[in-house]
GULUMDREN-925383 format. One record per residue (C-alpha): x, y, z; residue in three letters. Coordinates in Angstrom, 3 decimals. Example, Ala and Ser with C-alpha at 12.3 -4.5 7.8 and 13.67 -1.06 7.14 Angstrom:
x: 12.300	y: -4.500	z: 7.800	code: ALA
x: 13.670	y: -1.060	z: 7.140	code: SER
***
This chain:
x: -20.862	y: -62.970	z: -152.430	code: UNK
x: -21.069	y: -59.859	z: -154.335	code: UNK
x: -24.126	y: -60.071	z: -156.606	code: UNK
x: -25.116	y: -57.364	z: -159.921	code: UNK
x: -28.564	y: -56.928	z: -160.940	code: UNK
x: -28.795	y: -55.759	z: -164.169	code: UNK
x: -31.888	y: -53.845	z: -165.935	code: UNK
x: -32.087	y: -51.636	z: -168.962	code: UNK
x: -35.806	y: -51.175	z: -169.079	code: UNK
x: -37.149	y: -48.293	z: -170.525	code: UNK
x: -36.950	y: -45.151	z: -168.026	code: UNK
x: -40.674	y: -44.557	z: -167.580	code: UNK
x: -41.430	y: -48.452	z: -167.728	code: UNK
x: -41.787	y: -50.688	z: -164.361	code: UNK
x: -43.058	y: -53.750	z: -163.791	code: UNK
x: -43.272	y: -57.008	z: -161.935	code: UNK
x: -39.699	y: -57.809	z: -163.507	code: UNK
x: -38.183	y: -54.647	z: -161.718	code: UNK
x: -39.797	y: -55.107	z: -158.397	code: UNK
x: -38.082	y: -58.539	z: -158.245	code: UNK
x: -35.095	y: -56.969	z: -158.696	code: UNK
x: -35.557	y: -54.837	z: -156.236	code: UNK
x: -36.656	y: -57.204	z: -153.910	code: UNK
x: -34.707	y: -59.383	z: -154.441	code: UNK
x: -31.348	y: -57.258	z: -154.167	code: UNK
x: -33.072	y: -55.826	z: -150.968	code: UNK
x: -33.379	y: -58.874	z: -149.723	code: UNK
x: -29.856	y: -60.055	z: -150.604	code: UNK
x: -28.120	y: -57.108	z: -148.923	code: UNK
x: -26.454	y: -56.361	z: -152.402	code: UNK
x: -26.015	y: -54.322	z: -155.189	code: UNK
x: -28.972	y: -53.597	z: -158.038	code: UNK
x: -28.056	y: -51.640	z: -161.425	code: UNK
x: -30.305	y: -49.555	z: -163.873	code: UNK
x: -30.701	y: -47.070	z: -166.177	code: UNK
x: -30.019	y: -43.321	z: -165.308	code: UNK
x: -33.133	y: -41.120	z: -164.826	code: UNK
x: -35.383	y: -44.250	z: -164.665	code: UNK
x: -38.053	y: -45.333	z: -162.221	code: UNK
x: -35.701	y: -48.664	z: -161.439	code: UNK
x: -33.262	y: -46.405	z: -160.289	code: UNK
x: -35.135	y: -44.269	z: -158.496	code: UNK
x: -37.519	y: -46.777	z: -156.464	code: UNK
x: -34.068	y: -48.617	z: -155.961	code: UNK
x: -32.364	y: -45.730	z: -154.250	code: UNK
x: -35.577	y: -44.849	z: -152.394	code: UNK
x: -35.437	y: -48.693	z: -150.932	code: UNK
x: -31.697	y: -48.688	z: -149.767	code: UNK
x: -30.236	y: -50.411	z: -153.031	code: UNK
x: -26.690	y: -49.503	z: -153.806	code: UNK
x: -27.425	y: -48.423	z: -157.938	code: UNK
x: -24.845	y: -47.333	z: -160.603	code: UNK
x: -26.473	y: -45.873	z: -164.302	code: UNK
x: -25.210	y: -48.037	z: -167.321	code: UNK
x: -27.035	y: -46.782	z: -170.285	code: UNK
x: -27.602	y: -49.787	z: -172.435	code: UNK
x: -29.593	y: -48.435	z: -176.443	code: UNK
x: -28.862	y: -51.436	z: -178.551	code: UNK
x: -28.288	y: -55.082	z: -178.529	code: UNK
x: -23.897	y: -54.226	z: -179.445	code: UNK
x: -22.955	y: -51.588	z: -177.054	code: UNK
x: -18.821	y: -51.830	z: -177.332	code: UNK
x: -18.477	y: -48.665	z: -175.211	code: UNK
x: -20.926	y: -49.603	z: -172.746	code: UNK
x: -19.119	y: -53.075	z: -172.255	code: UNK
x: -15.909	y: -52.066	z: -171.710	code: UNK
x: -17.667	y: -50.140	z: -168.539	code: UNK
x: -19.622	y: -52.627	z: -167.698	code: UNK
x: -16.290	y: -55.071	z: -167.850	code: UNK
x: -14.133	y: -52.604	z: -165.981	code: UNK
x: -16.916	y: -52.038	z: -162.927	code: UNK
x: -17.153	y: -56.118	z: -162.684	code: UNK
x: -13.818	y: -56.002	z: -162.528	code: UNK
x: -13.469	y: -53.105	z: -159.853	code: UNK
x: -16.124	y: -54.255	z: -157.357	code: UNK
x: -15.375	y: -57.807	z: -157.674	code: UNK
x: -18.433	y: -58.813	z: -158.703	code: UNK
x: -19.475	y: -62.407	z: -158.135	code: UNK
x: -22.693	y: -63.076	z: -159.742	code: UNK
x: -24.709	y: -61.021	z: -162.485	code: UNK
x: -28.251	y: -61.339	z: -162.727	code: UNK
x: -29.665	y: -59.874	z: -166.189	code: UNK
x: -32.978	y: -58.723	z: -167.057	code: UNK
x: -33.693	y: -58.237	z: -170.698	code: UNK
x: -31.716	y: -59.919	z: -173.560	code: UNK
x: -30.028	y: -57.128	z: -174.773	code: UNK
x: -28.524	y: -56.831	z: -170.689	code: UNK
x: -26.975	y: -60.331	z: -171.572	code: UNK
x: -25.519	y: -59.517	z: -175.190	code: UNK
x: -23.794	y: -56.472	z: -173.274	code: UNK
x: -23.582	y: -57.094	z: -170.036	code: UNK
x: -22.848	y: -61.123	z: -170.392	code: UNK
x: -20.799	y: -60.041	z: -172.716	code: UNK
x: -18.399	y: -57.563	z: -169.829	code: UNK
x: -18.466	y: -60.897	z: -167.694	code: UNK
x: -17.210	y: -63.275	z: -170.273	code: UNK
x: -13.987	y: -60.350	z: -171.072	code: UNK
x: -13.181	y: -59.260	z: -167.923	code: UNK
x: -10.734	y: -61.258	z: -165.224	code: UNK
x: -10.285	y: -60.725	z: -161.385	code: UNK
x: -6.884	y: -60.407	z: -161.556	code: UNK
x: -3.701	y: -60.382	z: -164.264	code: UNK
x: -3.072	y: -63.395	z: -165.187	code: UNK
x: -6.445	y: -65.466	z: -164.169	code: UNK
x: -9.927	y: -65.959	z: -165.813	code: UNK
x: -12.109	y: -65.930	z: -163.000	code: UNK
x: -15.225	y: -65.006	z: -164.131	code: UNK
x: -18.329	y: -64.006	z: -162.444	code: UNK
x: -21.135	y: -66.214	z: -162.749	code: UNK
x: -23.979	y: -64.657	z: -165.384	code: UNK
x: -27.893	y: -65.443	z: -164.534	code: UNK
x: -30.776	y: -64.665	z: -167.068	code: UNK
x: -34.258	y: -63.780	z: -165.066	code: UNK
x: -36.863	y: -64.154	z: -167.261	code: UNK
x: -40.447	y: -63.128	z: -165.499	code: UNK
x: -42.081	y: -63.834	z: -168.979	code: UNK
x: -41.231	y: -65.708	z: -172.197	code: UNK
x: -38.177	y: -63.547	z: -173.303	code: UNK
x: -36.827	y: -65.775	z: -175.956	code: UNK
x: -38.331	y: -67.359	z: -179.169	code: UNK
x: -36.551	y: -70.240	z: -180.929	code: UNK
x: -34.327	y: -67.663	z: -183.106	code: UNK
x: -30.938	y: -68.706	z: -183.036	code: UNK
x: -29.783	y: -65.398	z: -181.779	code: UNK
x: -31.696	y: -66.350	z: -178.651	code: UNK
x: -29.655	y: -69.804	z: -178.407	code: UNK
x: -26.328	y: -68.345	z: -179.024	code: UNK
x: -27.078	y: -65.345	z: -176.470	code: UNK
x: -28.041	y: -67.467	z: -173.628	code: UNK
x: -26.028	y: -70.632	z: -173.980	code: UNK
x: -22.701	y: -68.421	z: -174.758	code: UNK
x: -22.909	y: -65.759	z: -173.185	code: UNK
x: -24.910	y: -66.934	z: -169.440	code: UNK
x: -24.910	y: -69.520	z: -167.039	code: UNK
x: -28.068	y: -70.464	z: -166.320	code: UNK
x: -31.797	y: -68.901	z: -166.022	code: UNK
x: -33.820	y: -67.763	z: -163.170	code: UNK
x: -38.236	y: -67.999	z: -163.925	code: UNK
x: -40.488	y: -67.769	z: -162.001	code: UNK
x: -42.882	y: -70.726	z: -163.878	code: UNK
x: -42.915	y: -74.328	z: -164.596	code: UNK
x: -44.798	y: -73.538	z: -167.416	code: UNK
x: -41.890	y: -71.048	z: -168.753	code: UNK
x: -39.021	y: -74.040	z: -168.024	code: UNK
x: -41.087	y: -76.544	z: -169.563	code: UNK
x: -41.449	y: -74.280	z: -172.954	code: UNK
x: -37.581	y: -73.708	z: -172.658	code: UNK
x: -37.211	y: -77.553	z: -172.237	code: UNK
x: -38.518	y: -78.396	z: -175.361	code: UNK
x: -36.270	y: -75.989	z: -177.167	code: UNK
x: -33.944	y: -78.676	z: -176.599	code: UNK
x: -30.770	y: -76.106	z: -175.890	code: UNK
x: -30.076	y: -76.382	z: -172.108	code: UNK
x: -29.413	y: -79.577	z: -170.029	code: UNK
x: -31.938	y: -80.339	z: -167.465	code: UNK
x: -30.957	y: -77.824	z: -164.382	code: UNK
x: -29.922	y: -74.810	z: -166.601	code: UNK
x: -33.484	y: -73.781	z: -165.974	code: UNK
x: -34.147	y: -73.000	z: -162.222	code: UNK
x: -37.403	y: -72.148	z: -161.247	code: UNK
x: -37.719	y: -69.716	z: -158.197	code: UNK
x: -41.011	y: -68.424	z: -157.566	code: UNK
x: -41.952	y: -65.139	z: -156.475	code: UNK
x: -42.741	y: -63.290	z: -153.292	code: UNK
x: -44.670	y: -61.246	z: -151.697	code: UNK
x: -44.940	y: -59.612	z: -148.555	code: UNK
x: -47.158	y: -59.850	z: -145.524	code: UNK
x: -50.819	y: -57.502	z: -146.312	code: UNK
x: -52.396	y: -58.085	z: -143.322	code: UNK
x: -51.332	y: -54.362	z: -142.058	code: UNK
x: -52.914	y: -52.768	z: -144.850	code: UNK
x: -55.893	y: -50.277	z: -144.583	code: UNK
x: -58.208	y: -50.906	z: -147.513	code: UNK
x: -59.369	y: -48.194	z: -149.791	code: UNK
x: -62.711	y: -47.356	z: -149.388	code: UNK
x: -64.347	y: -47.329	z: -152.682	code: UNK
x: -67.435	y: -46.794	z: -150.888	code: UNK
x: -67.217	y: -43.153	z: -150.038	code: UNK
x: -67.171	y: -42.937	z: -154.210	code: UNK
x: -69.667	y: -45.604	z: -154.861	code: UNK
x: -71.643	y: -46.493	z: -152.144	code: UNK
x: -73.267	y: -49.965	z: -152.188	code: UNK
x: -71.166	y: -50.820	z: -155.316	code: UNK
x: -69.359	y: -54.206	z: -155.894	code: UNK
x: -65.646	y: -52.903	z: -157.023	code: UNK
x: -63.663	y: -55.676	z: -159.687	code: UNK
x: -60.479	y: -54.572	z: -159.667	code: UNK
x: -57.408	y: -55.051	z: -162.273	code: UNK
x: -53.895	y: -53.681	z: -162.089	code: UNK
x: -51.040	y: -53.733	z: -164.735	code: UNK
x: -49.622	y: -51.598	z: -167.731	code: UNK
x: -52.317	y: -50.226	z: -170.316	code: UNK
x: -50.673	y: -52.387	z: -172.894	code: UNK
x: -52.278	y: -55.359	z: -174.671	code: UNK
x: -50.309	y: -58.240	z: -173.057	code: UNK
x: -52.853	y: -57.112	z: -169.929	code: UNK
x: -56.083	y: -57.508	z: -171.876	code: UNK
x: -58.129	y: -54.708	z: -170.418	code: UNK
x: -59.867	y: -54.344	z: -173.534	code: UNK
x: -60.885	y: -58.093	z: -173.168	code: UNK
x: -62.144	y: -56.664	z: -169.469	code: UNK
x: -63.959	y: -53.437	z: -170.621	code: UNK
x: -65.741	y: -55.874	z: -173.506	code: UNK
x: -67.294	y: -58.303	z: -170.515	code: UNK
x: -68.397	y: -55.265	z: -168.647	code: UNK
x: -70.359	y: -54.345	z: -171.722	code: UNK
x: -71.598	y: -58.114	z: -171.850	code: UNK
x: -72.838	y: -57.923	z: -168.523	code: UNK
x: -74.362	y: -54.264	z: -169.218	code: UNK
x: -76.329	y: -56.027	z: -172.149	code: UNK
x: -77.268	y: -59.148	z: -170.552	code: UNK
x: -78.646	y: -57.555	z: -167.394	code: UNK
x: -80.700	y: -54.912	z: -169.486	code: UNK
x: -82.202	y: -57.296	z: -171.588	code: UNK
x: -83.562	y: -59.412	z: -168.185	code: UNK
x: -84.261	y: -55.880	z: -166.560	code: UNK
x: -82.354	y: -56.959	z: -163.590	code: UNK
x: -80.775	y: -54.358	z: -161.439	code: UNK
x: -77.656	y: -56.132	z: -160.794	code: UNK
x: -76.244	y: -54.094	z: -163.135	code: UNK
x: -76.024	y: -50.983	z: -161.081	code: UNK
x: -74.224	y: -53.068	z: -158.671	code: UNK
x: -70.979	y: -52.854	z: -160.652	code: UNK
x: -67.711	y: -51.013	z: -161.017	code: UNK
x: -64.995	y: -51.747	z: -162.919	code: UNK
x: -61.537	y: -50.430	z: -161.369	code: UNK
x: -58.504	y: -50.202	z: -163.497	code: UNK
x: -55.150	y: -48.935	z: -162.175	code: UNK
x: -52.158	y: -48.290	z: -164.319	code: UNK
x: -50.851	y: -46.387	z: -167.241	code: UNK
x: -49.183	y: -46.753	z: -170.665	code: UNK
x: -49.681	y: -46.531	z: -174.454	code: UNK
x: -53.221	y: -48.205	z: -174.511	code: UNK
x: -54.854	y: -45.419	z: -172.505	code: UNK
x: -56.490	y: -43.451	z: -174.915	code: UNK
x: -57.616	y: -46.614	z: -176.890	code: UNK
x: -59.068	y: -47.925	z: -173.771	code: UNK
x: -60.648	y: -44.941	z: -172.677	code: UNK
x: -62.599	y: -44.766	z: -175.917	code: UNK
x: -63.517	y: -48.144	z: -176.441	code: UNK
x: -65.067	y: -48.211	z: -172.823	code: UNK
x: -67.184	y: -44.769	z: -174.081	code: UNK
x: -67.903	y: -46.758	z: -177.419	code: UNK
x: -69.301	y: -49.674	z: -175.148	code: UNK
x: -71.252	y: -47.349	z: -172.851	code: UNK
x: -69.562	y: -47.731	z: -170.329	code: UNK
x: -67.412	y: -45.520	z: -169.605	code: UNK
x: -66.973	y: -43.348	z: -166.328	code: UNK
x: -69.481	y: -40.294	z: -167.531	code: UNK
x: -72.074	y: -42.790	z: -168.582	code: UNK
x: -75.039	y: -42.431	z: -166.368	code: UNK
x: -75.239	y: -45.855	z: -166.493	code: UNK
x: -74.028	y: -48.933	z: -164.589	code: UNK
x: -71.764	y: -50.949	z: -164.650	code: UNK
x: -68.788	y: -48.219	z: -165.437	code: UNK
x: -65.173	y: -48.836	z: -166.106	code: UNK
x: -62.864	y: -46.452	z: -164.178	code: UNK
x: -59.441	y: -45.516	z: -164.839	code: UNK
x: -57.038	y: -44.895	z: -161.734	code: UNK
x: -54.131	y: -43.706	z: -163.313	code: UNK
x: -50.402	y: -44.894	z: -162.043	code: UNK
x: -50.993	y: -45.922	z: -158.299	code: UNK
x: -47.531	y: -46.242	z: -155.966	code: UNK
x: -49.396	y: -49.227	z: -154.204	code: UNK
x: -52.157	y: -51.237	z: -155.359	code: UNK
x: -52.471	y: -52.806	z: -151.809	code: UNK
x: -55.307	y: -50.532	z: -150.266	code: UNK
x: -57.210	y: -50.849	z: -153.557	code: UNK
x: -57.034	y: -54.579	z: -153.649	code: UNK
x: -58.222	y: -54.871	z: -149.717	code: UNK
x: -60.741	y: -52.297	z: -150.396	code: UNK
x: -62.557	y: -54.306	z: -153.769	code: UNK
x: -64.367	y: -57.528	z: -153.864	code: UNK
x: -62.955	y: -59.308	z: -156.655	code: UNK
x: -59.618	y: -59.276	z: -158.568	code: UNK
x: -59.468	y: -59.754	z: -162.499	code: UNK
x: -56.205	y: -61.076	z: -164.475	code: UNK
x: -57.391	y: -60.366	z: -168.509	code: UNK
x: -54.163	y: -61.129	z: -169.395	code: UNK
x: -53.189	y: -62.786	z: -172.967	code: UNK
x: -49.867	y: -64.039	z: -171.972	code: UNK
x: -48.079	y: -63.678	z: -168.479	code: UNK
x: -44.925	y: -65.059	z: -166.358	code: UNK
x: -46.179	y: -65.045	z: -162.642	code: UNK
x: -48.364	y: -62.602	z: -162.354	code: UNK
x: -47.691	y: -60.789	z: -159.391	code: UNK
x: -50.825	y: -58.916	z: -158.990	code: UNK
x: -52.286	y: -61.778	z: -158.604	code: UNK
x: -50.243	y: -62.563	z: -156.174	code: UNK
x: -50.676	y: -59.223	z: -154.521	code: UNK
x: -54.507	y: -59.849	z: -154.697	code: UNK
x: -54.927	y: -63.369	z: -152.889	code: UNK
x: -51.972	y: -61.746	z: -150.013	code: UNK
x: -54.601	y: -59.369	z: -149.364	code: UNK
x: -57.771	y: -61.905	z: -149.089	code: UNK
x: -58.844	y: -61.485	z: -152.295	code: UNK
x: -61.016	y: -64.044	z: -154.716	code: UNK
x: -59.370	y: -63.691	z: -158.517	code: UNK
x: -60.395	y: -64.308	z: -161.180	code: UNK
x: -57.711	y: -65.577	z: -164.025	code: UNK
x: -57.106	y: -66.118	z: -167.528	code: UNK
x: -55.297	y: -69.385	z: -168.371	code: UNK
x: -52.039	y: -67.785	z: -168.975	code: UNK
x: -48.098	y: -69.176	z: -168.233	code: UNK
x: -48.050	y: -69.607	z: -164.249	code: UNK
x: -51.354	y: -68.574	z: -163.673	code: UNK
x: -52.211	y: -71.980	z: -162.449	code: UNK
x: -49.443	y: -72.310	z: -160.623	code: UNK
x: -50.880	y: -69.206	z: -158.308	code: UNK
x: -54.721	y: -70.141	z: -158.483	code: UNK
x: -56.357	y: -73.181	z: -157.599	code: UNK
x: -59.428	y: -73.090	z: -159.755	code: UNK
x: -62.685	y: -73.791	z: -157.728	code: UNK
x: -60.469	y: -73.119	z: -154.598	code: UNK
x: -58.749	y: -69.442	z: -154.339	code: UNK
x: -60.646	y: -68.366	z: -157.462	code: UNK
x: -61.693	y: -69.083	z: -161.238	code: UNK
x: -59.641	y: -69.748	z: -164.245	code: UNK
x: -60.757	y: -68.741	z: -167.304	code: UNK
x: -59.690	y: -69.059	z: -170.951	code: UNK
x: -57.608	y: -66.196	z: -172.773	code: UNK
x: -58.940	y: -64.018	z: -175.359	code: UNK
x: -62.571	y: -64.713	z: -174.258	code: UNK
x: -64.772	y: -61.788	z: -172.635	code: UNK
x: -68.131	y: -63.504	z: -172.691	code: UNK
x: -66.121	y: -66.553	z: -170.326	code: UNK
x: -64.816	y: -63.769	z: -168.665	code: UNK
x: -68.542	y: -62.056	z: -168.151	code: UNK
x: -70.209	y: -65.145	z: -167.102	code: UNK
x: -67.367	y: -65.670	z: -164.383	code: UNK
x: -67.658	y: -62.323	z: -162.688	code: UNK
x: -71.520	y: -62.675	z: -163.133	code: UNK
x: -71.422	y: -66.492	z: -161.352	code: UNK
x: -69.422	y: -65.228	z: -158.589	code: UNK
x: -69.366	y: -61.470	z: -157.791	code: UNK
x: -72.856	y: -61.721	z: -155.756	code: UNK
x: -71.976	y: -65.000	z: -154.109	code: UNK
x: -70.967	y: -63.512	z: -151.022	code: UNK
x: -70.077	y: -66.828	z: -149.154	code: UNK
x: -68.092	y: -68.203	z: -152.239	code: UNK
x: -66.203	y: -64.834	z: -152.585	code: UNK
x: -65.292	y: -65.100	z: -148.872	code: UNK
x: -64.064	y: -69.095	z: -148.795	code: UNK
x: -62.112	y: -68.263	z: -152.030	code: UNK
x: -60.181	y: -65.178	z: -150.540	code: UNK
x: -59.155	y: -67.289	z: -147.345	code: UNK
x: -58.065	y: -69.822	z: -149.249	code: UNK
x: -55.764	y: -67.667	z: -151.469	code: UNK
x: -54.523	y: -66.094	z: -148.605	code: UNK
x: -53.696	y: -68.963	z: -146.951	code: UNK
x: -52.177	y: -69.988	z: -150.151	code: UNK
x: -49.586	y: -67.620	z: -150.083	code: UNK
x: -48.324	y: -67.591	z: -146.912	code: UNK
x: -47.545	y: -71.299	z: -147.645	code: UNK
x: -46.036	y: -70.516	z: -150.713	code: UNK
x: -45.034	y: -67.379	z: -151.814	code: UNK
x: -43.565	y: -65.421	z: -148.940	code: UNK
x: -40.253	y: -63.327	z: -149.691	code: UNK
x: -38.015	y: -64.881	z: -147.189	code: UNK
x: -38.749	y: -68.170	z: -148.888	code: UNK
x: -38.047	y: -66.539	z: -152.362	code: UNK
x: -34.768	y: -65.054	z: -150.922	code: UNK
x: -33.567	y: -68.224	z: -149.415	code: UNK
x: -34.521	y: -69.974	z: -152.779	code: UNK
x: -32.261	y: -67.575	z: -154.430	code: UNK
x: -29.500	y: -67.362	z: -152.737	code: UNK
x: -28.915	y: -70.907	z: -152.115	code: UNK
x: -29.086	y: -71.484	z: -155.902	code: UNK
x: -26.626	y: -68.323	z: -156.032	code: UNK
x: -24.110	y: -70.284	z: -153.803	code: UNK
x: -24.801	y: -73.266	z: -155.626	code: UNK
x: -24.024	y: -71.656	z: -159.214	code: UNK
x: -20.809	y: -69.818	z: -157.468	code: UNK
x: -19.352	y: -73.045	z: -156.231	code: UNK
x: -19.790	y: -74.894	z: -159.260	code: UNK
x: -18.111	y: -71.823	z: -161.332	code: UNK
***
């Protein structure tokens, strides 16, 4: 079975979405695809994935199908698994116009993987995904139950697969301690864009900051706020945290810290005491993920599959969106419960290995890969 990932993502852009694709072809011993001069690409190629550029602009990309056609063509290709919707409308497109051989319509089998939400009730979503794909791959009930009442797909077009992630236990933590000694270190990860909420996070630690000056408590200088990523919000969030006082050069605790783009968020989770999700919307989070692999207590908003990863009052808290006093008073309940913090973190981690291990995502995937192949 010769399976095509397909992924035109912007070329400084990566995110959960791409490193299931990469993990996911990894683990499948196949082919991924991406956009030349793009992260994708490269982390692909750095991890053994077979890639091949297809520069995909717009939503109608004549010239790009035709390649697209004539490589599914050429390599045979089985299955194709697309990313965003504009992948579909050109790339669904190749597999619906191409044939294995003269004279015969065999056509490969086309997959949407949707991580998030990707598709409103427009009826250029309908016609996209019911003409031009097979089925879709998520990674939520909660995303298969909003597609459900869409009423456009029969009852298995949706297949839910949930993610991996691997094995932590090996990691060295970061020690925030040589920076911050005798400092509690929350922790968030994600793109500086608003979907992630980090303004929602900076506003609770300037909650906190208030509350715990007001009761002349010294909590307060207990606290550090950790965020690692990058993207268009950075200069917005950097100056709202300096606007709340608590920014990194304040002289005052707590402080919000920006890490910049990290390559692995691993150490940093092992080497913090709590994890925060601000999120306003999500698919499955997969920091989240990343942070109960690693031991960690989390903290959630009540966003998509969130639930579906944390068992509130069990591996961590669940919160509502678009809230940062809920979000204040969580961190404040919990962060100096030391016993709480540690049953919370077992529990997640034991969560995961019972759930959300890559091999079990892999098998998951390709036995719904056969299943789709045979059917076709």
């Amino acid at each position: 079975m010769r399976v095509m990932f397909m992924n035109s993502i912007g070329s400084n852009k990566f995110g959960g979405g791409e490193k299931w694709m990469i993990v996911a072809a990894r683990g499948l011993a196949d082919a991924g695809r991406g956009k030349a001069g793009s992260k994708l690409l490269a982390t692909g190629q750095s991890r053994g994935v077979e890639t091949q550029p297809f520069n995909i602009r717009a939503d109608i990309s004549p010239i790009t199908t035709i390649r697209i056609a004539r490589f599914l063509r050429k390599e045979r290709i089985d299955v194709l698994i697309c990313n965003l919707n504009k992948d579909v409308r050109v790339a669904g497109l190749a597999a619906r116009i191409v044939s294995r051989r003269a004279g015969t319509c065999k056509l490969p089998v086309t997959l949407a993987r949707h991580g998030i939400l990707l598709c409103s009730k427009k009826q250029k979503h309908k016609l996209t995904l019911t003409l031009l794909t097979n089925g879709i791959i998520t990674n939520s009930e909660t995303i298969k139950e909003s597609y459900r009442q869409y009423g456009w797909f029969d009852e298995d077009f949706v297949r839910v697969i949930y993610n991996g992630v691997e094995n932590k236990d090996s990691v060295a933590p970061y020690d925030f301690g040589e920076r911050f000694p005798g400092k509690k270190v929350i922790f968030s990860a994600g793109r500086l864009a608003d979907q992630k909420g980090f303004d929602l996070l900076i506003e609770a630690a300037a909650i906190l900051k208030n509350q715990w000056k007001t009761s002349a408590s010294d909590e307060a200088n207990n606290l550090i706020f950790a965020i690692a990523g990058q993207g268009r919000r950075e200069g917005f969030l950097k100056e709202l945290s300096k606007k709340r006082g608590v920014s990194e050069e304040s002289s005052h605790f707590p402080r919000v810290i920006f890490l910049g783009h990290l390559e692995d968020i691993a150490p940093y989770l092992k080497g913090c005491d709590l994890f925060v999700l601000a999120s306003r919307f999500e698919g499955m989070p997969n920091a989240v993920m990343e942070a109960m692999a690693t031991g960690k207590p989390v903290i959630a908003t009540d966003v998509n599959g969130a639930r579906e990863l944390v068992t509130h009052g069990e591996t961590g808290e669940i919160i509502p969106p678009e809230n940062p006093q809920a979000l204040a008073q969580a961190i404040r309940n919990l962060i100096h419960d030391p016993d709480r913090l540690r049953s919370y973190g077992r529990a997640a981690r034991q969560r995961v290995r019972e759930r959300f291990t890559i091999p079990g995502m892999i098998r998951e995937l390709e036995s719904y890969l056969l299943e789709m192949t045979r059917t076709r």
